[in-house]
N, C-alpha and C positions, 0 to 999 in steps of 0.2 A: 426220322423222328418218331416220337411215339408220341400215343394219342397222350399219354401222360400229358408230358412237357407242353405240348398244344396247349391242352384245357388248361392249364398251370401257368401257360402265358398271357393267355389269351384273359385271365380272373387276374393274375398282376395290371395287367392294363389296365382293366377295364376299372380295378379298385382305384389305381392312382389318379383317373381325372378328377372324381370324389374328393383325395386328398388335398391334389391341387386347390381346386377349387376351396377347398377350407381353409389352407394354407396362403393362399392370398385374401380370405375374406380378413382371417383375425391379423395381418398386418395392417389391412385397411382401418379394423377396428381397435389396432394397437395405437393407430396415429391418432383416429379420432379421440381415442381414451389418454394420449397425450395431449392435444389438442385443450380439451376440456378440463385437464389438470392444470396447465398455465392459465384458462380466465378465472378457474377456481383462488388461485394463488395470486390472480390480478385481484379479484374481486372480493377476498378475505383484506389485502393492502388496504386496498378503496375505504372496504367498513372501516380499518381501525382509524384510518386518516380521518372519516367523517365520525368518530366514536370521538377521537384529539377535538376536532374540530366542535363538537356538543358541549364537551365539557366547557371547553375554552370560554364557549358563548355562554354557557351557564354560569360560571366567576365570574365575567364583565355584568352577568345581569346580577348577581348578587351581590357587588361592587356598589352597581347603581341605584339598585334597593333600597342599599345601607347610604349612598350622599344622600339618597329624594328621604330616606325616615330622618335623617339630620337635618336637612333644608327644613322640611314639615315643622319638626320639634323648635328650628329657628324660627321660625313664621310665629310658630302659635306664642311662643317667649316675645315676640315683639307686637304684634297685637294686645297681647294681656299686657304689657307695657303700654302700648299709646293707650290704652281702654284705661289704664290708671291716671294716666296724665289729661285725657278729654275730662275722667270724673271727677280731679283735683280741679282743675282749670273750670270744670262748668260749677261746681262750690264756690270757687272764686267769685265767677260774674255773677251768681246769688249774692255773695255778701257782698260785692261793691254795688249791686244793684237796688240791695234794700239801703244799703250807706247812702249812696247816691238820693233817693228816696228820701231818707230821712232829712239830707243836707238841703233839699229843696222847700220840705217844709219848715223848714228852721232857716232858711235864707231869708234875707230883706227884704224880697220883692213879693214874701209871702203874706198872708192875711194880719200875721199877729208881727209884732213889731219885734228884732231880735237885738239883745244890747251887744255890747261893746264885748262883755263879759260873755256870752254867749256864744259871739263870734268867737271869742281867743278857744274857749275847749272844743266847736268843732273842728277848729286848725289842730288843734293838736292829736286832737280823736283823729282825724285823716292822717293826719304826717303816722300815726301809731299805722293807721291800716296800713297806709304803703309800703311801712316798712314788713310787716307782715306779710304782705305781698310779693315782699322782694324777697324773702327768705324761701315762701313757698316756691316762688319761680327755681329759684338755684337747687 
C-alpha cells in the first residue's frame, strides 16, 4: 500500500464520524421540528374554536343587551303610566275631599240649618260627582 491511500483512508474516516454525528443530530432535529408542527396545527384549531367560541358569546350578550334595553323601555312606559294614574287618582281624592267638605258644612247637623231644597241640589251635585268619578275611573 502506499502512503497515498493510508493518509486518504485514514482522512475518509476520520471525516465520516463528523458526518455521522450531523447526520443523526438533524433527524433528531427533523422529529423534533415535526413534533412542534403538529401542537403548532393543534394549537392554531384551539385559537379558532376559542375565536367561534367569543364571537358566539358576544351575540348571546348582544341579544341580551337588546331584551334588558326593551325590558328598561317597558318598565319606564309603565311607571309613567302608574305616575299618570296615582296623579289622576290623587285630583280625584282632592275634589272628593273638598266635595266631602263642603257637604259637611251644608249638612243638618251643621251650625246653620239646611232646607229641604238645599238638601235635593247636594244630592244631585254628588250623584253629577260620582258619575264623574266613574268616567274618570274607566
Amino acid at each position: 500500500m502506499n502512503i497515498f491511500e493510508l493518509v486518504s483512508g485514514s482522512i475518509s474516516m476520520l471525516v465520516i464520524v463528523p458526518l455521522g454525528y450531523i447526520a443523526v443530530q438533524s433527524m433528531r432535529e427533523s422529529r423534533d421540528l415535526r413534533r412542534i408542527q403538529e401542537e403548532l396545527t393543534v394549537l392554531v384549531r384551539e385559537s379558532k374554536e376559542i375565536s367561534q367560541d367569543v364571537q358566539r358569546l358576544q351575540r348571546e350578550l348582544r341579544t341580551e343587551q337588546d331584551a334588558a334595553r326593551v325590558g328598561i323601555d317597558e318598565t319606564q312606559r309603565t311607571v309613567e303610566h302608574v305616575t299618570a294614574i296615582v296623579e289622576r287618582t290623587a285630583e280625584q281624592v282632592t275634589d272628593v275631599a273638598s266635595d266631602t267638605l263642603a257637604l259637611a258644612v251644608a249638612s243638618p247637623g251643621a251650625a246653620t240649618a239646611v232646607t229641604p231644597v238645599e238638601q235635593q241640589a247636594t244630592r244631585s251635585r254628588r250623584a253629577r260627582h260620582l258619575v264623574r268619578l266613574q268616567r274618570r275611573v274607566k
